[in-house]
C-alpha positions as CSV (number, residue, x, y, z in Angstrom):
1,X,-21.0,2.3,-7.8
2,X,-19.3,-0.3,-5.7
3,X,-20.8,-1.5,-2.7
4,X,-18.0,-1.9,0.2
5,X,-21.0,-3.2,2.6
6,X,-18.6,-5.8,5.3
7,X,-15.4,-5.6,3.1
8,X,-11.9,-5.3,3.8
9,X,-12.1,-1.9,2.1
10,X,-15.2,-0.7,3.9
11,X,-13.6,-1.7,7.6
12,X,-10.1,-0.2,6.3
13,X,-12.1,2.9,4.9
14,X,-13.7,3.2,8.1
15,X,-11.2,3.0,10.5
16,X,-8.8,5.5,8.2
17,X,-11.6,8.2,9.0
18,X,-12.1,7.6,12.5
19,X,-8.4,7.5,13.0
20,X,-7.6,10.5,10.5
21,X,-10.9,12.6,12.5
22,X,-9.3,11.7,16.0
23,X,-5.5,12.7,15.3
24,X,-7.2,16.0,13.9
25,X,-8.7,16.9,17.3
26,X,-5.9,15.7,19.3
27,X,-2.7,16.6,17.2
28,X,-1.7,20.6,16.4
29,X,-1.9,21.6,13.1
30,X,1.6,21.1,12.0
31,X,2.3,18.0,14.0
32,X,-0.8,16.8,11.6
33,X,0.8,18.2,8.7
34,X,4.1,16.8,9.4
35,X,2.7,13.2,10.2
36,X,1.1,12.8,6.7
37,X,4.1,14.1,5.1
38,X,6.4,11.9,6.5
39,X,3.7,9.1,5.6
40,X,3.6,10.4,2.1
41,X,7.3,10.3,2.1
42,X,7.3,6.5,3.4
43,X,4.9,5.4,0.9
44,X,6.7,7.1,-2.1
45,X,9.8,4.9,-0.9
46,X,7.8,2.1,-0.7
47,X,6.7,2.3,-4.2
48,X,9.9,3.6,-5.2
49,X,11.9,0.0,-4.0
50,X,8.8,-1.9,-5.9
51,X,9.7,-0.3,-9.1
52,X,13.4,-0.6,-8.3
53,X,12.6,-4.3,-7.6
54,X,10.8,-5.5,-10.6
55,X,13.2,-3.6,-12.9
56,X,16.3,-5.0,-11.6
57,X,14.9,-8.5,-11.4
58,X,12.9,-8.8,-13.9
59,X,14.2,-11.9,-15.2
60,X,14.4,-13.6,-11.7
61,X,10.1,-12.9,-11.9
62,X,10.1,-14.2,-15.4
63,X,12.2,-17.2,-15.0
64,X,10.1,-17.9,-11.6
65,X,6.8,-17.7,-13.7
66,X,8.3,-19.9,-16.6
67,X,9.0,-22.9,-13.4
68,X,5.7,-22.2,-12.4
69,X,4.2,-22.4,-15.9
70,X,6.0,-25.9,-16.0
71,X,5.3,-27.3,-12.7
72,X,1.3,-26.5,-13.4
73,X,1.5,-28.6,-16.5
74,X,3.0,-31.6,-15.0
């Protein structure tokens, strides 16, 4: 298993739960429900405009890796 003992990922890990228990004992059910959904639905578009990005400029990333390849060797 991986350990997560004082990582990033542990305190972010940690601090999603005691948010996510919190907003369950203060928000109503469907205020809940609709709060993760309209995260879900952020993060989807997020991912979405990534995928968007690196297809459509592609060759700007490979022509900026190709300078960078260059400069390095200098």
């Amino acid at each position: 298993m991986f350990e997560l003992k004082n990582s990033p990922a542990a305190t972010a890990a940690g601090l999603f739960f005691l948010v996510n228990s919190c907003l369950i004992l203060l928000l109503d059910r469907k205020e809940f429900i609709m709060g993760w959904l309209i995260f879900l639905i952020i993060v989807v578009a997020v991912v979405a405009v990534v995928f968007w990005a690196k297809k459509h400029f592609r060759y700007e990333i490979d022509r900026a890796k190709r300078i960078n390849r260059a400069n390095k060797n200098q």
